[in-house]
N, C-alpha and C positions, 0 to 999 in steps of 0.2 A: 728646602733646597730648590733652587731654579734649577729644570734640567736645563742638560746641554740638549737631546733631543726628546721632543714629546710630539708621536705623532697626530694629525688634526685629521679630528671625525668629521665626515661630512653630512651633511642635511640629510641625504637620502642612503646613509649607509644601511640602517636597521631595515627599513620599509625592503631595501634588495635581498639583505640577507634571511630576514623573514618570510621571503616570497621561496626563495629556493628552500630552505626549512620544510614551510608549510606545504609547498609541492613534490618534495623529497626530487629534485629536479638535479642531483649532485652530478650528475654524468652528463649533462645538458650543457650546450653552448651558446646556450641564448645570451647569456652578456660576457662574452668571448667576443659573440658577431655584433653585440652593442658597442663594446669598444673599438673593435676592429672597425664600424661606419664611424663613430665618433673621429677617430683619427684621420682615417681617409678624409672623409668632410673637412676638418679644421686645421691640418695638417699637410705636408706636402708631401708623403710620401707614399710612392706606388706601391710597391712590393714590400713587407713586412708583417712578422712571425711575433707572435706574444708566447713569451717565455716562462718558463717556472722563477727565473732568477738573470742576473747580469751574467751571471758565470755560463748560464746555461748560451746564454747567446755568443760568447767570446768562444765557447767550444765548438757552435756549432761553426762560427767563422773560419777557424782554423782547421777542424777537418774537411771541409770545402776545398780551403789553398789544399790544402795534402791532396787530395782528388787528383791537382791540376799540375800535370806532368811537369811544366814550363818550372814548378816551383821547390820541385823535388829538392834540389839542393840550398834552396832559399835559408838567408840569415834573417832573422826577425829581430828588431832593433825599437825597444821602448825603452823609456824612464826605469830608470830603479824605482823611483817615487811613484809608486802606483800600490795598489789590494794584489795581493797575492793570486786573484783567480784571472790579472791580466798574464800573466808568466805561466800558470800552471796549464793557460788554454792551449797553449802551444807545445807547452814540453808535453804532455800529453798525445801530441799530436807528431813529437819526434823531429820538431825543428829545433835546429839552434838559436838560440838566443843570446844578443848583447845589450848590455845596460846602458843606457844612457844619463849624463851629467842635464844636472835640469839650470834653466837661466832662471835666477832668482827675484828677477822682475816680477813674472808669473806663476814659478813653480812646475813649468812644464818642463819639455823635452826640449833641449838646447842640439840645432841638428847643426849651427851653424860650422863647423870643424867637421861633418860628416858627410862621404863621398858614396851616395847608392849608387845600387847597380840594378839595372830594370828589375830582375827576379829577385830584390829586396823586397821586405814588407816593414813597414815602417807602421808603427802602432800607437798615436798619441794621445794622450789621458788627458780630455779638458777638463782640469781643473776649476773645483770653488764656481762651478757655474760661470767662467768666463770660457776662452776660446783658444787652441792653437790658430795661428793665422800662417795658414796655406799660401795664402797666395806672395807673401813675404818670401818661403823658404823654395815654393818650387815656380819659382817664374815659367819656365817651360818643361818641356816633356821628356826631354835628355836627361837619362839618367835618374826618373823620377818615379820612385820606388813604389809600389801596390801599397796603398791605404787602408788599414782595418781601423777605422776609430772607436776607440773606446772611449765612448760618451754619455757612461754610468751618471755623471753628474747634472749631463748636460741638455735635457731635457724639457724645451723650451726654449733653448737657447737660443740667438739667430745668429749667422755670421753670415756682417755682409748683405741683408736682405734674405737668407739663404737658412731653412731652417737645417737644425744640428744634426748633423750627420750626413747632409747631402753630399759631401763632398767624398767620401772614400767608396771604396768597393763596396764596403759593408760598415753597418755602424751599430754600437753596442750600448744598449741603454738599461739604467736599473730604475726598478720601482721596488728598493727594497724602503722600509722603515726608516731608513732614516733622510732619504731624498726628499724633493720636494713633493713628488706628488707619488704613494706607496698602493700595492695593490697586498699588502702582509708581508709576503714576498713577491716577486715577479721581475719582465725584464720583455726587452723586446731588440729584435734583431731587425735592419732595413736592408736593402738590397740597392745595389745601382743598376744590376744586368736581372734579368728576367732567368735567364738561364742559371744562376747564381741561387735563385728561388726556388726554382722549381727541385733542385739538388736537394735545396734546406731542408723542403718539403720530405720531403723520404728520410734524412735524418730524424727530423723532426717526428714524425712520426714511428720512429721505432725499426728505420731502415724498412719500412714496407710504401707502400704504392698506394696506400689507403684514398689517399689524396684523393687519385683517380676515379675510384670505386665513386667516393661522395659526391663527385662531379657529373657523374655518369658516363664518363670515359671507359671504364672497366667495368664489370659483373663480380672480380671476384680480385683482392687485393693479393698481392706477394709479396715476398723477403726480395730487395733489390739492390741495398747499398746497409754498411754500417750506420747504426744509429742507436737511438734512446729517447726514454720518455720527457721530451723540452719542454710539453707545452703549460701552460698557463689552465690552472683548474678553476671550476665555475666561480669557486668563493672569494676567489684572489679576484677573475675579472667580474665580481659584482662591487668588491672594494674599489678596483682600479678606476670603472664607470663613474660611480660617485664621485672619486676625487678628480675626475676628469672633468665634470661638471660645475667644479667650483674653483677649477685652475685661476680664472683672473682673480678670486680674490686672494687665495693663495700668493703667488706671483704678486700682486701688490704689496700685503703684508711685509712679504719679506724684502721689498725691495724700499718700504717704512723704516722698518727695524735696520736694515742696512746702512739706510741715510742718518739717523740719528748718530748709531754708530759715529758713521763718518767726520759728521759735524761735530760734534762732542769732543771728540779724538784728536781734532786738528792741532791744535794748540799744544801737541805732544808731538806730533808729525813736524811741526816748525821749527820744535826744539829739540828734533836729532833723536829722540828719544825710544821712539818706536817708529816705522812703517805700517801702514795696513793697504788692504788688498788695491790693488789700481784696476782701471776697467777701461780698456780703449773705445773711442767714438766707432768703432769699427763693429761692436759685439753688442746686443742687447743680451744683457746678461740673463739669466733666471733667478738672482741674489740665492743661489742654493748656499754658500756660506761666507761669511764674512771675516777674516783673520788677520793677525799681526801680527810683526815681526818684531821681536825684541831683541835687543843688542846682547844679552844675558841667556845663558840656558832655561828657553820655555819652562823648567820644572818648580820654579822659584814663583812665578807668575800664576801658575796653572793652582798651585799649592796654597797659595794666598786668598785669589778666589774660592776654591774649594771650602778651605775654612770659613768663610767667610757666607758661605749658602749657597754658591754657584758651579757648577757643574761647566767647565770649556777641559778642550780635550788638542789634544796634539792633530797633524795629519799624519802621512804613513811613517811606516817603519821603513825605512830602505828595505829592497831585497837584496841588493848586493851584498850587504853585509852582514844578512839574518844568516841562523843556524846552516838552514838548507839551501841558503845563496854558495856559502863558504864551499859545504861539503860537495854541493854541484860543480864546484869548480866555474862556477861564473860569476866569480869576484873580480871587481876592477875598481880603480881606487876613482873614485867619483868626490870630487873637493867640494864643491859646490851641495850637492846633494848631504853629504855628510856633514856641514857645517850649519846650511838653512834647516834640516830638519828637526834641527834643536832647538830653533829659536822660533819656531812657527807654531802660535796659539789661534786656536779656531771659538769663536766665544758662540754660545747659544742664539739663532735666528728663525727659530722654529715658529709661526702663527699664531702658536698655544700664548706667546708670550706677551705680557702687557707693559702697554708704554714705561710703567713705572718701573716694569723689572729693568728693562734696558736700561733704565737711568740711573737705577740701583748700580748695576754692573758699570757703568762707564763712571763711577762715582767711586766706588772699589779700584779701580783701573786709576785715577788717580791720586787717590791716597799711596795706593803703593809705589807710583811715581813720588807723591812729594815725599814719604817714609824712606824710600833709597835715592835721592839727588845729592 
Protein backbone atom coordinates (compact mmCIF):
# COMPACT_ATOMS: atom_id res chain seq x y z
CA UNK A 1 0.00 0.00 0.00
CA UNK A 2 1.47 3.65 -0.84
CA UNK A 3 0.42 5.75 2.03
CA UNK A 4 -1.18 8.81 1.73
CA UNK A 5 1.10 10.12 4.67
CA UNK A 6 4.49 8.65 5.87
CA UNK A 7 6.33 10.76 7.97
CA UNK A 8 10.21 11.51 6.87
CA UNK A 9 13.00 10.89 9.42
CA UNK A 10 15.71 12.95 9.55
CA UNK A 11 19.53 12.52 9.56
CA UNK A 12 19.96 13.69 12.90
CA UNK A 13 16.77 12.55 14.48
CA UNK A 14 18.12 9.38 16.66
CA UNK A 15 21.73 11.21 17.53
CA UNK A 16 19.02 14.15 19.33
CA UNK A 17 16.77 11.91 20.72
CA UNK A 18 19.58 9.60 22.22
CA UNK A 19 21.32 12.72 23.70
CA UNK A 20 18.20 13.63 25.84
CA UNK A 21 17.80 9.57 26.69
CA UNK A 22 21.19 9.26 27.58
CA UNK A 23 21.16 12.59 29.70
CA UNK A 24 17.70 12.01 31.13
CA UNK A 25 17.55 15.82 30.11
CA UNK A 26 13.48 15.56 29.59
CA UNK A 27 12.52 18.78 31.48
CA UNK A 28 15.40 20.63 29.66
CA UNK A 29 15.08 23.42 26.92
CA UNK A 30 18.08 23.03 25.15
CA UNK A 31 16.37 22.27 21.78
CA UNK A 32 13.25 24.52 22.47
CA UNK A 33 16.21 27.40 22.37
CA UNK A 34 17.78 25.28 19.39
CA UNK A 35 14.68 25.76 17.40
CA UNK A 36 13.71 28.97 18.66
CA UNK A 37 17.69 30.58 17.28
CA UNK A 38 17.07 28.32 14.25
CA UNK A 39 13.94 30.11 13.29
CA UNK A 40 14.85 33.57 14.29
CA UNK A 41 18.13 33.13 12.21
CA UNK A 42 16.29 31.81 8.85
CA UNK A 43 13.14 33.15 9.38
CA UNK A 44 11.47 36.47 9.67
CA UNK A 45 9.73 36.36 12.68
CA UNK A 46 10.19 38.57 15.88
CA UNK A 47 8.05 37.34 18.47
CA UNK A 48 6.94 33.58 18.64
CA UNK A 49 5.77 30.80 21.08
CA UNK A 50 6.51 26.91 20.18
CA UNK A 51 3.50 24.97 21.01
CA UNK A 52 2.37 21.59 22.01
CA UNK A 53 0.13 21.53 18.86
CA UNK A 54 -1.93 23.94 16.19
CA UNK A 55 -4.80 23.86 18.34
CA UNK A 56 -2.81 24.81 21.24
CA UNK A 57 -1.82 28.09 19.32
CA UNK A 58 -5.36 29.00 17.77
CA UNK A 59 -6.44 28.97 21.65
CA UNK A 60 -3.90 30.77 22.90
CA UNK A 61 -4.95 33.62 19.92
CA UNK A 62 -8.25 33.83 20.85
CA UNK A 63 -8.01 34.10 24.45
CA UNK A 64 -5.74 37.06 23.87
CA UNK A 65 -8.81 38.96 21.56
CA UNK A 66 -11.11 37.97 24.66
CA UNK A 67 -8.46 39.98 26.90
CA UNK A 68 -8.99 42.91 24.65
CA UNK A 69 -12.08 45.07 25.66
CA UNK A 70 -12.47 46.73 21.94
CA UNK A 71 -13.40 42.95 21.04
CA UNK A 72 -15.88 41.95 23.50
CA UNK A 73 -18.56 41.88 21.21
CA UNK A 74 -16.66 40.65 18.19
CA UNK A 75 -18.00 38.14 15.38
CA UNK A 76 -15.31 35.77 14.12
CA UNK A 77 -15.84 34.91 10.50
CA UNK A 78 -13.89 31.81 8.98
CA UNK A 79 -14.37 29.00 6.29
CA UNK A 80 -16.47 26.13 7.21
CA UNK A 81 -13.80 24.33 5.31
CA UNK A 82 -11.24 24.13 7.92
CA UNK A 83 -10.13 21.17 11.28
CA UNK A 84 -12.33 21.44 13.81
CA UNK A 85 -9.83 23.15 16.45
CA UNK A 86 -9.99 26.35 14.09
CA UNK A 87 -13.82 26.92 15.38
CA UNK A 88 -13.43 25.27 18.68
CA UNK A 89 -10.47 28.05 19.57
CA UNK A 90 -13.00 30.60 19.74
CA UNK A 91 -16.23 29.01 20.87
CA UNK A 92 -14.11 28.25 23.72
CA UNK A 93 -13.23 31.57 24.06
CA UNK A 94 -17.20 32.62 23.86
CA UNK A 95 -17.17 34.37 20.55
CA UNK A 96 -19.44 34.11 18.02
CA UNK A 97 -18.78 32.63 15.17
CA UNK A 98 -20.00 32.76 11.22
CA UNK A 99 -19.04 30.37 8.46
CA UNK A 100 -17.97 31.28 5.59
CA UNK A 101 -18.57 29.92 1.52
CA UNK A 102 -15.10 29.07 0.20
CA UNK A 103 -14.15 30.27 -3.66
CA UNK A 104 -13.39 27.02 -5.47
CA UNK A 105 -10.50 28.39 -7.36
CA UNK A 106 -8.48 27.77 -4.01
CA UNK A 107 -10.57 26.26 -1.58
CA UNK A 108 -10.37 29.24 0.74
CA UNK A 109 -12.52 31.82 2.41
CA UNK A 110 -14.49 33.66 -0.40
CA UNK A 111 -14.82 37.35 1.65
CA UNK A 112 -15.86 38.81 -1.47
CA UNK A 113 -19.88 39.35 -0.48
CA UNK A 114 -18.57 40.25 3.12
CA UNK A 115 -18.91 43.61 4.75
CA UNK A 116 -16.41 43.75 8.30
CA UNK A 117 -16.50 45.97 10.81
CA UNK A 118 -13.13 47.08 12.60
CA UNK A 119 -13.89 44.70 15.83
CA UNK A 120 -14.44 41.88 13.34
CA UNK A 121 -11.89 38.96 13.36
CA UNK A 122 -11.49 37.50 10.24
CA UNK A 123 -9.64 34.02 10.44
CA UNK A 124 -8.33 32.53 6.94
CA UNK A 125 -7.17 28.89 6.63
CA UNK A 126 -4.33 28.68 3.88
CA UNK A 127 -4.91 26.02 2.30
CA UNK A 128 -2.68 22.92 0.51
CA UNK A 129 0.34 25.03 1.21
CA UNK A 130 -0.84 28.00 -1.18
CA UNK A 131 -1.97 31.38 0.22
CA UNK A 132 -5.17 33.81 1.06
CA UNK A 133 -4.17 37.03 -0.82
CA UNK A 134 -4.59 40.07 1.45
CA UNK A 135 -3.77 42.46 -0.34
CA UNK A 136 -6.60 41.50 -3.15
CA UNK A 137 -9.38 41.57 -0.43
CA UNK A 138 -8.34 44.53 1.86
CA UNK A 139 -6.88 47.30 -0.24
CA UNK A 140 -7.21 49.70 2.62
CA UNK A 141 -7.81 50.06 6.39
CA UNK A 142 -11.74 50.86 6.39
CA UNK A 143 -13.43 48.50 7.58
CA UNK A 144 -10.57 45.89 7.65
CA UNK A 145 -11.17 43.45 10.20
CA UNK A 146 -8.38 41.90 12.85
CA UNK A 147 -6.47 38.97 11.32
CA UNK A 148 -5.76 35.73 13.26
CA UNK A 149 -4.24 33.44 10.48
CA UNK A 150 -4.52 30.10 10.60
CA UNK A 151 -1.49 28.84 8.88
CA UNK A 152 -1.47 25.18 10.16
CA UNK A 153 -0.45 24.22 6.50
CA UNK A 154 1.45 27.09 5.74
CA UNK A 155 4.76 26.89 6.92
CA UNK A 156 7.28 28.02 4.50
CA UNK A 157 5.13 29.62 2.58
CA UNK A 158 5.97 33.15 1.32
CA UNK A 159 3.34 35.55 0.20
CA UNK A 160 4.59 38.27 -1.68
CA UNK A 161 8.14 38.10 -0.59
CA UNK A 162 6.74 38.17 2.84
CA UNK A 163 7.12 34.98 5.01
CA UNK A 164 3.56 33.09 6.25
CA UNK A 165 2.00 34.70 8.56
CA UNK A 166 3.40 38.01 8.67
CA UNK A 167 0.52 39.68 7.71
CA UNK A 168 -2.16 39.15 10.67
CA UNK A 169 -2.07 39.92 14.41
CA UNK A 170 -1.24 36.63 15.09
CA UNK A 171 -0.61 33.59 13.08
CA UNK A 172 -1.07 29.87 13.68
CA UNK A 173 1.03 27.04 12.45
CA UNK A 174 1.21 23.18 13.00
CA UNK A 175 3.99 20.74 13.03
CA UNK A 176 1.73 18.06 13.44
CA UNK A 177 2.64 14.52 11.45
CA UNK A 178 1.35 14.98 8.76
CA UNK A 179 2.64 18.70 7.55
CA UNK A 180 5.58 19.23 6.07
CA UNK A 181 7.84 19.61 8.41
CA UNK A 182 6.54 17.59 12.19
CA UNK A 183 7.92 17.83 15.61
CA UNK A 184 5.34 14.35 16.75
CA UNK A 185 3.10 16.86 17.48
CA UNK A 186 3.65 20.48 18.01
CA UNK A 187 2.69 24.16 16.59
CA UNK A 188 3.93 27.53 16.98
CA UNK A 189 2.16 30.86 17.39
CA UNK A 190 3.85 34.41 15.87
CA UNK A 191 2.89 37.68 16.98
CA UNK A 192 2.89 41.23 15.22
CA UNK A 193 2.70 43.52 18.58
CA UNK A 194 5.20 42.75 21.34
CA UNK A 195 2.59 43.56 23.71
CA UNK A 196 0.44 40.58 22.20
CA UNK A 197 3.52 38.49 23.43
CA UNK A 198 4.15 39.20 26.27
CA UNK A 199 0.25 38.46 27.18
CA UNK A 200 0.96 34.89 25.32
CA UNK A 201 3.66 34.63 27.59
CA UNK A 202 1.70 34.10 30.88
CA UNK A 203 -0.91 32.03 29.17
CA UNK A 204 1.58 30.14 27.84
CA UNK A 205 3.01 29.38 30.73
CA UNK A 206 0.26 28.24 32.97
CA UNK A 207 -1.20 32.02 33.58
CA UNK A 208 1.85 32.57 35.86
CA UNK A 209 4.78 35.40 35.34
CA UNK A 210 7.38 32.65 35.12
CA UNK A 211 8.57 34.35 32.07
CA UNK A 212 9.87 37.08 34.28
CA UNK A 213 11.49 35.07 37.15
CA UNK A 214 13.85 33.37 33.93
CA UNK A 215 14.59 36.57 32.73
CA UNK A 216 15.67 38.03 36.01
CA UNK A 217 12.90 40.57 36.05
CA UNK A 218 11.26 38.89 39.25
CA UNK A 219 12.67 36.56 42.31
CA UNK A 220 9.80 34.70 42.53
CA UNK A 221 6.84 33.94 39.78
CA UNK A 222 2.89 34.42 40.28
CA UNK A 223 -0.66 33.43 39.10
CA UNK A 224 -1.46 36.63 36.87
CA UNK A 225 -3.78 35.78 33.95
CA UNK A 226 -5.81 32.56 32.85
CA UNK A 227 -3.80 30.03 31.25
CA UNK A 228 -2.28 26.36 30.57
CA UNK A 229 0.38 24.10 29.75
CA UNK A 230 1.00 25.33 25.40
CA UNK A 231 4.43 24.76 25.43
CA UNK A 232 6.28 22.52 23.13
CA UNK A 233 8.36 19.50 25.30
CA UNK A 234 12.02 18.71 24.71
CA UNK A 235 11.29 15.57 22.63
CA UNK A 236 8.94 17.09 20.25
CA UNK A 237 11.61 20.22 19.79
CA UNK A 238 14.43 17.68 19.39
CA UNK A 239 12.28 16.19 16.31
CA UNK A 240 11.25 19.65 15.31
CA UNK A 241 15.29 20.69 15.19
CA UNK A 242 16.02 17.96 12.93
CA UNK A 243 13.46 18.44 10.58
CA UNK A 244 14.21 21.92 10.43
CA UNK A 245 17.65 21.14 9.24
CA UNK A 246 16.65 19.34 6.41
CA UNK A 247 13.68 21.82 5.31
CA UNK A 248 15.27 22.57 1.67
CA UNK A 249 15.45 19.10 0.84
CA UNK A 250 12.08 18.36 2.13
CA UNK A 251 10.52 21.45 0.29
CA UNK A 252 12.16 20.34 -2.84
CA UNK A 253 10.97 16.75 -2.84
CA UNK A 254 7.58 17.81 -2.57
CA UNK A 255 7.62 20.39 -4.87
CA UNK A 256 9.31 17.12 -7.41
CA UNK A 257 6.41 15.08 -6.69
CA UNK A 258 4.17 17.93 -7.19
CA UNK A 259 5.33 18.74 -10.70
CA UNK A 260 5.21 15.22 -11.92
CA UNK A 261 1.85 15.30 -10.77
CA UNK A 262 1.12 18.35 -12.67
CA UNK A 263 2.56 17.37 -15.81
CA UNK A 264 1.33 13.93 -15.92
CA UNK A 265 -2.32 15.20 -15.25
CA UNK A 266 -2.51 17.82 -17.93
CA UNK A 267 -3.89 16.04 -20.65
CA UNK A 268 -6.82 15.33 -18.29
CA UNK A 269 -7.00 19.00 -17.24
CA UNK A 270 -7.52 19.85 -21.22
CA UNK A 271 -10.08 17.52 -21.40
CA UNK A 272 -12.43 18.84 -18.95
CA UNK A 273 -12.00 15.99 -16.87
CA UNK A 274 -10.63 16.86 -13.76
CA UNK A 275 -8.92 20.30 -12.24
CA UNK A 276 -5.99 20.03 -9.96
CA UNK A 277 -4.53 22.59 -7.49
CA UNK A 278 -3.53 26.10 -9.30
CA UNK A 279 -0.61 28.25 -7.46
CA UNK A 280 -0.48 32.10 -8.30
CA UNK A 281 2.95 33.87 -9.44
CA UNK A 282 2.19 35.79 -6.22
CA UNK A 283 2.84 32.74 -3.58
CA UNK A 284 5.92 30.41 -3.37
CA UNK A 285 4.18 27.59 -2.20
CA UNK A 286 5.47 24.99 0.39
CA UNK A 287 3.88 21.84 -2.12
CA UNK A 288 2.40 20.71 1.55
CA UNK A 289 -0.46 18.90 -0.88
CA UNK A 290 -1.33 18.38 -4.09
CA UNK A 291 -5.34 17.71 -5.09
CA UNK A 292 -8.02 17.51 -7.72
CA UNK A 293 -10.98 18.09 -8.39
CA UNK A 294 -13.26 15.70 -10.13
CA UNK A 295 -16.58 16.41 -11.68
CA UNK A 296 -18.07 12.93 -9.82
CA UNK A 297 -18.23 12.44 -5.98
CA UNK A 298 -14.43 12.05 -4.71
CA UNK A 299 -15.67 8.53 -3.27
CA UNK A 300 -15.53 6.72 -6.60
CA UNK A 301 -11.91 7.98 -7.12
CA UNK A 302 -10.71 7.66 -3.70
CA UNK A 303 -12.21 3.88 -3.68
CA UNK A 304 -10.55 2.90 -6.97
CA UNK A 305 -7.18 3.90 -5.87
CA UNK A 306 -7.46 2.32 -2.52
CA UNK A 307 -8.04 -0.97 -4.17
CA UNK A 308 -5.64 -0.55 -6.21
CA UNK A 309 -2.67 -0.01 -3.27
CA UNK A 310 -2.99 3.63 -2.81
CA UNK A 311 -3.97 5.45 0.06
CA UNK A 312 -5.47 9.54 -1.13
CA UNK A 313 -7.88 10.94 1.21
CA UNK A 314 -10.49 13.67 1.01
CA UNK A 315 -9.95 17.38 2.70
CA UNK A 316 -12.28 18.57 5.46
CA UNK A 317 -15.50 17.69 6.58
CA UNK A 318 -17.62 21.15 6.62
CA UNK A 319 -18.31 22.22 9.97
CA UNK A 320 -21.45 23.83 9.11
CA UNK A 321 -22.99 20.96 8.39
CA UNK A 322 -21.29 18.34 10.89
CA UNK A 323 -23.22 16.96 14.03
CA UNK A 324 -22.15 19.82 16.46
CA UNK A 325 -22.28 22.59 13.45
CA UNK A 326 -26.16 21.70 13.36
CA UNK A 327 -26.79 21.37 16.99
CA UNK A 328 -24.78 24.86 17.63
CA UNK A 329 -27.09 26.29 15.77
CA UNK A 330 -24.40 27.71 13.32
CA UNK A 331 -25.61 26.29 10.15
CA UNK A 332 -25.74 28.17 6.97
CA UNK A 333 -26.34 26.89 3.83
CA UNK A 334 -22.84 27.36 2.23
CA UNK A 335 -23.19 25.92 -1.89
CA UNK A 336 -19.95 26.13 -2.70
CA UNK A 337 -18.47 24.58 0.28
CA UNK A 338 -20.95 21.76 0.13
CA UNK A 339 -20.59 20.89 -3.50
CA UNK A 340 -16.51 21.17 -3.86
CA UNK A 341 -16.00 19.15 -0.88
CA UNK A 342 -17.09 16.10 -2.44
CA UNK A 343 -15.30 16.30 -5.36
CA UNK A 344 -11.87 17.16 -3.79
CA UNK A 345 -9.05 14.17 -3.82
CA UNK A 346 -5.90 15.00 -2.08
CA UNK A 347 -3.23 12.15 -3.53
CA UNK A 348 0.01 11.13 -1.50
CA UNK A 349 3.20 14.00 -1.65
CA UNK A 350 4.95 12.93 1.37
CA UNK A 351 9.34 12.69 0.63
CA UNK A 352 8.93 8.98 1.68
CA UNK A 353 7.74 8.52 -1.84
CA UNK A 354 9.57 7.33 -5.01
CA UNK A 355 9.42 8.64 -8.50
CA UNK A 356 8.00 5.22 -9.43
CA UNK A 357 5.14 5.40 -6.85
CA UNK A 358 3.97 8.73 -8.31
CA UNK A 359 3.91 7.19 -11.67
CA UNK A 360 2.28 4.30 -10.36
CA UNK A 361 -0.53 6.51 -9.15
CA UNK A 362 -0.92 9.01 -12.04
CA UNK A 363 -1.10 5.70 -14.19
CA UNK A 364 -4.20 4.36 -11.89
CA UNK A 365 -5.55 8.03 -12.34
CA UNK A 366 -5.77 7.37 -15.84
CA UNK A 367 -7.08 4.11 -16.23
CA UNK A 368 -9.92 5.03 -14.26
CA UNK A 369 -10.36 7.99 -16.50
CA UNK A 370 -10.17 5.90 -19.64
CA UNK A 371 -12.49 2.77 -17.73
CA UNK A 372 -15.43 5.76 -17.08
CA UNK A 373 -15.25 8.24 -20.50
Amino acid sequence: MIKFNDTYKSKSLKKYLNEISENNSFSSNKYRDKCNDYITKNFQYKYFLLTHSATAALEISAMIMREDEKFKNAKVFMPSYTFSSTANAFLRSNFNIKFLDINPTNMMADVSKVTFKTNDIFVPVHYAGSYFDFDRHFTSSKNKPIIIEDAAQAFGVKYKNQEAGSYGRMSCFSFHPTKNLHSGFGGMLTFKFKKDYELAQYIYERGTDRSKVISGQKKKYEWVSLGSSFEMNELSSAVLLSQLEDIDYIQSRRKEIFEIYNNNLQFLIDDGLLKTQEIPDYIKPNYHSFYILVKESNSKLINFLYKNGVQSYIGYSPLHSSSYGRKSNIYSELKNTETYHKRLVRLPTHPNLKNSDVEFIIKLIKKYYLNNS
